[in-house]
N, CA and C of each residue as an Amber inpcrd file, in Angstrom:
protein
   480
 -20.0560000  24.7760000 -11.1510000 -19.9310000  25.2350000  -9.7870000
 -18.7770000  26.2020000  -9.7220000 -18.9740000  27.5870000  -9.2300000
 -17.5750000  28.8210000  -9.3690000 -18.0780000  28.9200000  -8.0840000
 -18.5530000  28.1670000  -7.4300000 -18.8070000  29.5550000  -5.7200000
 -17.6650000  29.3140000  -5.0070000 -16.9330000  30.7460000  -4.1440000
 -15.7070000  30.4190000  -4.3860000 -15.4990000  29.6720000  -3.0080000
 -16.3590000  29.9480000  -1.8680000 -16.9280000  28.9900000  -0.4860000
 -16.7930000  27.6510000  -0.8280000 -17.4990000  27.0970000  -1.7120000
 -18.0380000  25.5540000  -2.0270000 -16.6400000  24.5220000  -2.6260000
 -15.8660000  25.8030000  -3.6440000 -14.6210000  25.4260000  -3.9710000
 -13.9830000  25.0450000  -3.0630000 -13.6030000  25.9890000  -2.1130000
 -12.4570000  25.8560000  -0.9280000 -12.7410000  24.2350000   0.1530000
 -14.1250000  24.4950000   0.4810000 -14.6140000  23.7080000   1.6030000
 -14.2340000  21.9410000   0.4860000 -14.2440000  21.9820000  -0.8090000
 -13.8920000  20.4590000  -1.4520000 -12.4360000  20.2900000  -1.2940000
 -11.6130000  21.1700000  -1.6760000 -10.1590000  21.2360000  -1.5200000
  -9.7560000  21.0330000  -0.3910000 -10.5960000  21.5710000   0.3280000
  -9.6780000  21.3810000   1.9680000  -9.9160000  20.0560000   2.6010000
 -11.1880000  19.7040000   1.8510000 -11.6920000  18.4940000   2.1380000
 -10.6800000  16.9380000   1.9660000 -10.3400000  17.5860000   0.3710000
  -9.3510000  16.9760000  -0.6000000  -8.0700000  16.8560000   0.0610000
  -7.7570000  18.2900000   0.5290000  -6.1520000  18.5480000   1.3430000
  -6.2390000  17.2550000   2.4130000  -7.6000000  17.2530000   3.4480000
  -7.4390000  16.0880000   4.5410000  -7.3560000  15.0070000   4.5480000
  -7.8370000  14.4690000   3.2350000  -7.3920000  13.0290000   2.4140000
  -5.7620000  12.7930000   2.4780000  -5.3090000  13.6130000   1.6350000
  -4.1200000  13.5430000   1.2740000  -2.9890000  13.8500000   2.1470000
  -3.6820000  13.9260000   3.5020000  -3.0490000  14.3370000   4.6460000
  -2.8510000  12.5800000   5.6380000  -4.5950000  12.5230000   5.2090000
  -4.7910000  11.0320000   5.9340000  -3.7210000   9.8860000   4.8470000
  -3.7950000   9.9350000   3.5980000  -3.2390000   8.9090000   3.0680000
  -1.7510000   8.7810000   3.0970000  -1.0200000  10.1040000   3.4150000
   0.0310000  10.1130000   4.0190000   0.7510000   9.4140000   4.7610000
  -0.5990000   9.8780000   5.9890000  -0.4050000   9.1900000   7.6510000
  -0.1050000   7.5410000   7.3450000  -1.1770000   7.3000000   6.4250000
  -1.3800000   5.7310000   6.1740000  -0.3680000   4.8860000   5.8790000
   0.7250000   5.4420000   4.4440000   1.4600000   4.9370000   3.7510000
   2.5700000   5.1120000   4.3940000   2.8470000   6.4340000   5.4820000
   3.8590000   5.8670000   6.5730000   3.9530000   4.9670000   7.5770000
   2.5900000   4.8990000   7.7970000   2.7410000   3.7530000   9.0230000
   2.8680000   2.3220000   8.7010000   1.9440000   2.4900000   7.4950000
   2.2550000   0.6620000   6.4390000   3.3710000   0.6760000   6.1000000
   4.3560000   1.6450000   5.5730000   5.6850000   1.2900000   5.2980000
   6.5420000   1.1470000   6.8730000   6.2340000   1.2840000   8.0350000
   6.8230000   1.0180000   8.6120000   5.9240000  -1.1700000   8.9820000
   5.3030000  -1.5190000   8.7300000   5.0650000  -2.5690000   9.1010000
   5.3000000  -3.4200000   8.2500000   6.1260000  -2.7860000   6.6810000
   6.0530000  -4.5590000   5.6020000   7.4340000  -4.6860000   6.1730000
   7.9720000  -5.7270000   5.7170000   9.5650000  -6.2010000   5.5420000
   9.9270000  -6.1270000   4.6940000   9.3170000  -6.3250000   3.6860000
  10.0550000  -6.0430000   2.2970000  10.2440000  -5.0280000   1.8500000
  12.0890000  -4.6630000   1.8550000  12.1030000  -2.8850000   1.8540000
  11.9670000  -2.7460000   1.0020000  11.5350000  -3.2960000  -0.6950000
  11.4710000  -2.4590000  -1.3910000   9.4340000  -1.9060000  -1.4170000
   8.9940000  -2.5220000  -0.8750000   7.3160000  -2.1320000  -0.9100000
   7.4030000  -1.2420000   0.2690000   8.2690000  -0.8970000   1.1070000
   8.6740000  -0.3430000   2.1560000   9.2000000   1.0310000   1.5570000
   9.8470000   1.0740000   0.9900000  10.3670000   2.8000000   0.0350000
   9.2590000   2.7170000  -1.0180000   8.3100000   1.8190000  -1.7530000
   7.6640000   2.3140000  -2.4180000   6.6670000   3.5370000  -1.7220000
   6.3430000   2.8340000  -0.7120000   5.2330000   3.3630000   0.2220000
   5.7690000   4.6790000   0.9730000   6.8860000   4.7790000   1.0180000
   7.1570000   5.7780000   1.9640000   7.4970000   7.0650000   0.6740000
   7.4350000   6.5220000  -0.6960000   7.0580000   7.3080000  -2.0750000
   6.1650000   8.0400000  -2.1220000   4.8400000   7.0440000  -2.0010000
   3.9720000   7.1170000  -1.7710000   3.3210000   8.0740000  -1.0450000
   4.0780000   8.0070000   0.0120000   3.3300000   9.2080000   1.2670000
   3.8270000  10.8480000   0.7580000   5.2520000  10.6220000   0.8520000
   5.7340000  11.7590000  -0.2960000   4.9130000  12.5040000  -0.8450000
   4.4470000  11.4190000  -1.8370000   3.5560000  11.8910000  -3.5330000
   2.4000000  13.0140000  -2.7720000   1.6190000  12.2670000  -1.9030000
   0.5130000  12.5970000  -0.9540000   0.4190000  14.0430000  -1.0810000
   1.8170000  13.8070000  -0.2720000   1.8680000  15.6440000  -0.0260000
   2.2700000  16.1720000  -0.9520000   3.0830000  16.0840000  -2.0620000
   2.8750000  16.6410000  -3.0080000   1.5350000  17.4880000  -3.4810000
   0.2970000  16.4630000  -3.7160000  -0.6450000  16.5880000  -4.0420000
  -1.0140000  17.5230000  -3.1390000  -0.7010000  17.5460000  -2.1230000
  -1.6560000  18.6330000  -0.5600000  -1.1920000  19.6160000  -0.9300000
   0.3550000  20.1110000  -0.9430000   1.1950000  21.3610000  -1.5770000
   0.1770000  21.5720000  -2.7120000  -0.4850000  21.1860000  -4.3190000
  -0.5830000  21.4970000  -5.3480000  -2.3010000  21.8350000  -4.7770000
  -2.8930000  21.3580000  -4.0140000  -4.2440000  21.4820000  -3.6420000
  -4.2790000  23.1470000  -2.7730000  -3.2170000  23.3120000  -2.0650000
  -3.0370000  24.3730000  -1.0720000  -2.7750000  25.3660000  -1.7760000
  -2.1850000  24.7370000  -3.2310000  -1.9710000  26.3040000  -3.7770000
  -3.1870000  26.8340000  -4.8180000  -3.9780000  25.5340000  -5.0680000
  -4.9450000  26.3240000  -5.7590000  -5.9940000  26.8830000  -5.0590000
  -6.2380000  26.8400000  -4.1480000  -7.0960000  27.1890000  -3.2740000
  -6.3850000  29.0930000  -2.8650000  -5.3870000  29.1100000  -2.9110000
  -4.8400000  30.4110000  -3.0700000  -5.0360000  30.9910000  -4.1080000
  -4.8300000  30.5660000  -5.4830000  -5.3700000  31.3580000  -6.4040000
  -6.4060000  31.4200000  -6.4960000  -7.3680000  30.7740000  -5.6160000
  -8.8030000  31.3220000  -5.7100000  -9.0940000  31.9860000  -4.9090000
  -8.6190000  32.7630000  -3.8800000  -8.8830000  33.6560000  -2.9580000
  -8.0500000  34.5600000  -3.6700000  -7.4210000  34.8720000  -4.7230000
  -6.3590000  35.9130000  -5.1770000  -7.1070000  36.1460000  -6.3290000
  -7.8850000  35.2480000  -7.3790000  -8.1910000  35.5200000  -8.2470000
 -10.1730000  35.7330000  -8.6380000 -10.3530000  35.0330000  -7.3690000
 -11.8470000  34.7080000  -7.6740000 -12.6540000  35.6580000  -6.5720000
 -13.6530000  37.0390000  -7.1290000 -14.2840000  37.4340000  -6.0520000
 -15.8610000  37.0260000  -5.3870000 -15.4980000  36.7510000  -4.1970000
 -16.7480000  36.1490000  -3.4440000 -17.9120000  36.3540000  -3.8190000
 -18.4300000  35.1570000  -4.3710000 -19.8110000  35.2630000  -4.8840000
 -20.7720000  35.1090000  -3.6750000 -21.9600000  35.5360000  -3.3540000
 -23.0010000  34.7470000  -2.8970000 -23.3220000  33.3890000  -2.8570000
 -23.5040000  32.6100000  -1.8480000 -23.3550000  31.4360000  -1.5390000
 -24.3340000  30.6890000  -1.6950000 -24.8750000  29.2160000  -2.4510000
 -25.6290000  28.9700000  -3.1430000 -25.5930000  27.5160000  -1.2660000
 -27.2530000  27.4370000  -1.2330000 -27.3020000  26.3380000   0.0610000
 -27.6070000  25.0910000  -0.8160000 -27.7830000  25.0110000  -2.1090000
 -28.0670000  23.9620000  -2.7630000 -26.9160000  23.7460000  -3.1150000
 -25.5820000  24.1410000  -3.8110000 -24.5420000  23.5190000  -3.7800000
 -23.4810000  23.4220000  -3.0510000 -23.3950000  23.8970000  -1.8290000
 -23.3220000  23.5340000  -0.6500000 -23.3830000  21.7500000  -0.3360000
 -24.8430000  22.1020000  -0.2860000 -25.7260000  20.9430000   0.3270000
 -25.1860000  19.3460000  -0.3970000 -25.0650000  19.7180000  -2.2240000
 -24.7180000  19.0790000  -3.0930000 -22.8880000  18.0310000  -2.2020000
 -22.2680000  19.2970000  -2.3740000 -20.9570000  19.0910000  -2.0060000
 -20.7800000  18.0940000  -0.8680000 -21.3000000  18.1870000   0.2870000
 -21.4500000  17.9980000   1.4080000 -21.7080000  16.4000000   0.8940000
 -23.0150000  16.2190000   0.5680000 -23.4520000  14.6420000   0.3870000
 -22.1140000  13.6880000  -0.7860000 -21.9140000  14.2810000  -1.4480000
 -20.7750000  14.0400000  -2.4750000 -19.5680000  13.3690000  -1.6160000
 -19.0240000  14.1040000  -0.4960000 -18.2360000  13.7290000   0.0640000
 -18.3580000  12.8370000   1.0120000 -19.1850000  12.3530000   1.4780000
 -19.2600000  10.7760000   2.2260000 -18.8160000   9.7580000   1.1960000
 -18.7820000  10.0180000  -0.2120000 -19.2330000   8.4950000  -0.8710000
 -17.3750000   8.4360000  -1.2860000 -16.5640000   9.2880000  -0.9390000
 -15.3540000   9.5200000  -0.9340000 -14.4570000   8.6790000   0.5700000
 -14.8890000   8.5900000   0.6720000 -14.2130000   8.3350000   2.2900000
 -14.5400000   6.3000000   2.8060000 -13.2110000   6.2780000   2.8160000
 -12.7450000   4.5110000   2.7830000 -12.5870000   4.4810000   4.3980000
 -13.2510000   3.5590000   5.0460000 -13.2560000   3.6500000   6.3200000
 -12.2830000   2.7480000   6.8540000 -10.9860000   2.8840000   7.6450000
  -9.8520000   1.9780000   7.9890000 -10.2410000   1.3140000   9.5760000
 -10.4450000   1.7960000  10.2240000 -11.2710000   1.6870000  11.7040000
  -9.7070000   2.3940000  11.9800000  -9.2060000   2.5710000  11.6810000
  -8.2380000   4.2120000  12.7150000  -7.2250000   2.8580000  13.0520000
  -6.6650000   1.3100000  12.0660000  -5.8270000   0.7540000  12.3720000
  -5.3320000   0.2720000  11.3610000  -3.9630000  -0.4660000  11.3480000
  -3.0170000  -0.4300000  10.9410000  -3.1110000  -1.9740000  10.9520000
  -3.2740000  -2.6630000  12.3720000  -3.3270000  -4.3450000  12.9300000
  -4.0360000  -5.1650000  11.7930000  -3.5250000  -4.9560000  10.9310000
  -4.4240000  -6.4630000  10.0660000  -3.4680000  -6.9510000   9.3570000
  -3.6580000  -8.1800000   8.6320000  -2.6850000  -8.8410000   7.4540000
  -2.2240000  -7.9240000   6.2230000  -1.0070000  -8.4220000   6.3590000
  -0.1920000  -7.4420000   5.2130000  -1.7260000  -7.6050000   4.1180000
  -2.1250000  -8.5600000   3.6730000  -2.7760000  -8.7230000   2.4120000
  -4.2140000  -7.5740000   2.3790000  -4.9550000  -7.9770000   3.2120000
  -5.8220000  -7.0460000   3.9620000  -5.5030000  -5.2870000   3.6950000
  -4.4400000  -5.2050000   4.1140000  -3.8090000  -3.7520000   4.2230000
  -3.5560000  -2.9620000   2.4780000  -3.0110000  -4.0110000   1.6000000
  -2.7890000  -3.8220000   0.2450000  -4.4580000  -3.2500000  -0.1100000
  -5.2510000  -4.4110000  -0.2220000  -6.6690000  -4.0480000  -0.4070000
  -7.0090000  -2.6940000  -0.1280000  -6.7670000  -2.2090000   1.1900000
  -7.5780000  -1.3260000   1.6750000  -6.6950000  -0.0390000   1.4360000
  -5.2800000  -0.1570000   1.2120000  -4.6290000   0.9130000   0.0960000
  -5.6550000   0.3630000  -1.3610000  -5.7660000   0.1490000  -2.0280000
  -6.5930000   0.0970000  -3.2050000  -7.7450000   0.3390000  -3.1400000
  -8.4690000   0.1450000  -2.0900000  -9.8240000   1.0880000  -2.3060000
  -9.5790000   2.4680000  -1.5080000  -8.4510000   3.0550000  -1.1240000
  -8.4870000   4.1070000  -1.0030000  -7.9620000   5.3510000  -1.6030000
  -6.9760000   4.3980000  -2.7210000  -6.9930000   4.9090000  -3.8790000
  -8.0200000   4.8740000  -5.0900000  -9.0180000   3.5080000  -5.2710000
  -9.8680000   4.2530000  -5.8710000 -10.6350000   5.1080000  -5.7860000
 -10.8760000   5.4390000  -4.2510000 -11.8620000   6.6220000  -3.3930000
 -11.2320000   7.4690000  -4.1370000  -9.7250000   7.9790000  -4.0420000
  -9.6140000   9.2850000  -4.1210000  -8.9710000   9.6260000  -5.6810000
  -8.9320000   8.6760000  -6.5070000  -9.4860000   9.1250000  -8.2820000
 -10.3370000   9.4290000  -8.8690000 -12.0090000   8.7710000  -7.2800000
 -13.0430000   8.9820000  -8.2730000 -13.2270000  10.7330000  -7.9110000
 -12.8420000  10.6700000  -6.6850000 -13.2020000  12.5010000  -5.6440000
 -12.2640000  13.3420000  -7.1480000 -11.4650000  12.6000000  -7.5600000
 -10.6060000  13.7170000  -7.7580000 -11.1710000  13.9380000  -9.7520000
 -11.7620000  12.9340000 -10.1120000 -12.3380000  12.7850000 -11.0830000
 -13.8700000  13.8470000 -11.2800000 -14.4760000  13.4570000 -10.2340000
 -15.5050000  14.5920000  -9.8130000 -15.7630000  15.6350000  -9.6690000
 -14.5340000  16.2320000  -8.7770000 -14.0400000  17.4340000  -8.7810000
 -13.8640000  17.8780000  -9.7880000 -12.9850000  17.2210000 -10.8960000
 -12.7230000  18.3830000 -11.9360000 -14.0670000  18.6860000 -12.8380000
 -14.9440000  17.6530000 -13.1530000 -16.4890000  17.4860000 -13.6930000
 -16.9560000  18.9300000 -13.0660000 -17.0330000  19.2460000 -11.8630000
 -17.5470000  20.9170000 -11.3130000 -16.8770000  21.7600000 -10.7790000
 -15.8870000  21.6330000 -11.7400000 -14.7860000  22.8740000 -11.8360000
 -15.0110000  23.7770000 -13.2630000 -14.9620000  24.9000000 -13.3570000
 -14.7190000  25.8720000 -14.7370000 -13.4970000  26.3310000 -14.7340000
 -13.0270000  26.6790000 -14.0470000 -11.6100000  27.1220000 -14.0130000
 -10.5070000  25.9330000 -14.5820000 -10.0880000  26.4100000 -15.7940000
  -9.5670000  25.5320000 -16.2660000  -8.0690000  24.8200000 -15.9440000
  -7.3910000  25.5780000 -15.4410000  -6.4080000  25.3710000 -14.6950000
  -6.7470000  24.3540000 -13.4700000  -7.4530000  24.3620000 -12.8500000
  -7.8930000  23.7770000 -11.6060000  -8.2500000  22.5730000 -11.8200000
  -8.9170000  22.6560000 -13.1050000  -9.3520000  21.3850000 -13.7190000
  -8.3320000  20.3080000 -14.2570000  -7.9990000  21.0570000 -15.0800000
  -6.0420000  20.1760000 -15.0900000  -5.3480000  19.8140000 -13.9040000
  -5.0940000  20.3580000 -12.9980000  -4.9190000  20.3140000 -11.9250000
  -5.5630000  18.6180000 -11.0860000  -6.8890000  19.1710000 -11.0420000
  -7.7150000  17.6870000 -10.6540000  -7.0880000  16.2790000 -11.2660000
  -7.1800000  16.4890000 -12.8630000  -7.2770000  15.5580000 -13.3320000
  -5.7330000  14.9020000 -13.6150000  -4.7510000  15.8390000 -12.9400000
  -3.3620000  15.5290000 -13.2310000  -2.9190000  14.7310000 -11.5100000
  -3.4270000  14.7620000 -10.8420000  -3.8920000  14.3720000  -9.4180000
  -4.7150000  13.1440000  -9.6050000  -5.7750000  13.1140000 -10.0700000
  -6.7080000  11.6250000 -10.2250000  -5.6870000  10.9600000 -11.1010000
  -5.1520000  11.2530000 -12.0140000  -3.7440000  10.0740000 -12.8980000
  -2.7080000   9.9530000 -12.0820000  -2.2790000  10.4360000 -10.8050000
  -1.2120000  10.0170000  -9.9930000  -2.1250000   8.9760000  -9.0100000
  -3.2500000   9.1400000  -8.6200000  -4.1680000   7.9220000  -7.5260000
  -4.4050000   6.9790000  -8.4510000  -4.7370000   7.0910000  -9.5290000
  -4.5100000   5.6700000  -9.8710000  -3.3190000   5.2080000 -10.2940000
  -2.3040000   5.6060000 -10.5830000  -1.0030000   5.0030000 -10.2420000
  -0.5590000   4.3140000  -9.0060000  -1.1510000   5.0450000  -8.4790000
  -1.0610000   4.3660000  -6.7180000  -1.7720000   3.3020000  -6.9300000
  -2.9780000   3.2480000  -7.0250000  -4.1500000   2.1550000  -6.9510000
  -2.8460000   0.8850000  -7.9030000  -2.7070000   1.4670000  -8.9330000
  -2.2390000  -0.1500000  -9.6180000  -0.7820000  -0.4310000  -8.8740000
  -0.1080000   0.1550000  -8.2370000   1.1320000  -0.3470000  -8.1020000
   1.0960000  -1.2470000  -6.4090000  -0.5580000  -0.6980000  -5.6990000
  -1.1640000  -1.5180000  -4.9100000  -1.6030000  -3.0850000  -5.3220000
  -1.9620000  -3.2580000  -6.6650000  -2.6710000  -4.3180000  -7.3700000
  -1.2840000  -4.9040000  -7.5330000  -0.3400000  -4.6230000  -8.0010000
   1.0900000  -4.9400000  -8.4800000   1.4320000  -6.1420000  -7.5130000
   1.7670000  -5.3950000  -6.4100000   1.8050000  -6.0130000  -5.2350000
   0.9520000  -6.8870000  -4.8900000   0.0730000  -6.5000000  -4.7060000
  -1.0190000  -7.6830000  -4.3020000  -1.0830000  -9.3480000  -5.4220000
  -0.7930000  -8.5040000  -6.9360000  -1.1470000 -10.0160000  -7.2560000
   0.5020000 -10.4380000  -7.0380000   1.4390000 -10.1310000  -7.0970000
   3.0920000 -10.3030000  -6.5420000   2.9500000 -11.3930000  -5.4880000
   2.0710000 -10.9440000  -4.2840000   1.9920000 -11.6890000  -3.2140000
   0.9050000 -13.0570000  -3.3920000   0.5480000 -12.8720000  -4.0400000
  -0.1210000 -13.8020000  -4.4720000   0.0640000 -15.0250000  -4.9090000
   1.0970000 -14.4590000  -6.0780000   1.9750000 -15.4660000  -6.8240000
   2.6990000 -16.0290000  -5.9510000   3.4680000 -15.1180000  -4.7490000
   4.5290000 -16.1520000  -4.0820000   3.6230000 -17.3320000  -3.4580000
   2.2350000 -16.9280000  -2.5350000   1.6220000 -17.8280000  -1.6490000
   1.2950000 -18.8430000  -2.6860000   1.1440000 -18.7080000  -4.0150000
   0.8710000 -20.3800000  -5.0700000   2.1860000 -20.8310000  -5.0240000
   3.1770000 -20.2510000  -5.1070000   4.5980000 -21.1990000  -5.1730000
   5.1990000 -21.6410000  -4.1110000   4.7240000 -21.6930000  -2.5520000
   5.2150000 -22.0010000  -1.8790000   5.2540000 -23.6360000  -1.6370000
């Protein structure tokens, strides 16, 4: 996939993730008590944007480097369906059990290793592709240091 339309519309797609998981990991770090899962998370949100900065800029070198091809409605179409199976549904809240909340950071980090795993699969640009895949090894870092925690909390509720 080089169309340079189909590119942009995944990235930006990508950028709003990493915009939403942001939002997320600030507002959960404002609800644990335990400050240190409390600065992990607010790391976390950090990292996010990191990733949005490194997404924003490749999407510039493809308007600088890549000239507009003709636009394909089949991979388009492709793209489009691809991206539902990306998207971890929170109901737009925050109100649930700390434990609950860990979970649903972990499947929304695995959502966005597999997007970001995918992505690089229909990328040619090789840079971009590194890129992806240097991004999907920071979400799952996230994902396990979610698991970390979770079995952490776990352990305390057997020793109580």
């Amino acid at each position: 996939m080089s169309e340079p339309d189909a590119i942009d519309e995944i990235l930006e797609f990508a950028i709003s993730r990493e915009v939403e998981a942001n939002e997320f990991y600030t507002a959960l770090a404002d609800r644990v008590s335990n400050s240190a899962m409390s600065r992990l998370l607010k790391d976390l949100a950090e990292e996010e944007l990191e990733h949005k900065t490194k997404l924003e800029l490749e999407i510039m070198k493809i308007g600088d480097v890549v000239q507009q091809a003709p636009r394909s409605p089949d991979a388009d179409e492709k793209a489009r369906l691809k991206i539902s199976d990306y998207i971890v549904e929170d109901g737009g809240q925050l109100d649930m059990e700390y434990e609950d909340l860990l979970l649903l950071g972990m499947k929304k980090e695995k959502a966005s290793f597999r997007l970001y795993i995918d992505l690089a699969e229909m990328i040619d640009d090789k840079q971009l592709h590194e890129t992806l895949l240097e991004i999907a090894e920071e979400e799952a870092r996230h994902k396990m240091r979610f698991e970390i925690e979770y079995d952490n909390l776990l352990q305390r509720r057997q020793h109580r």
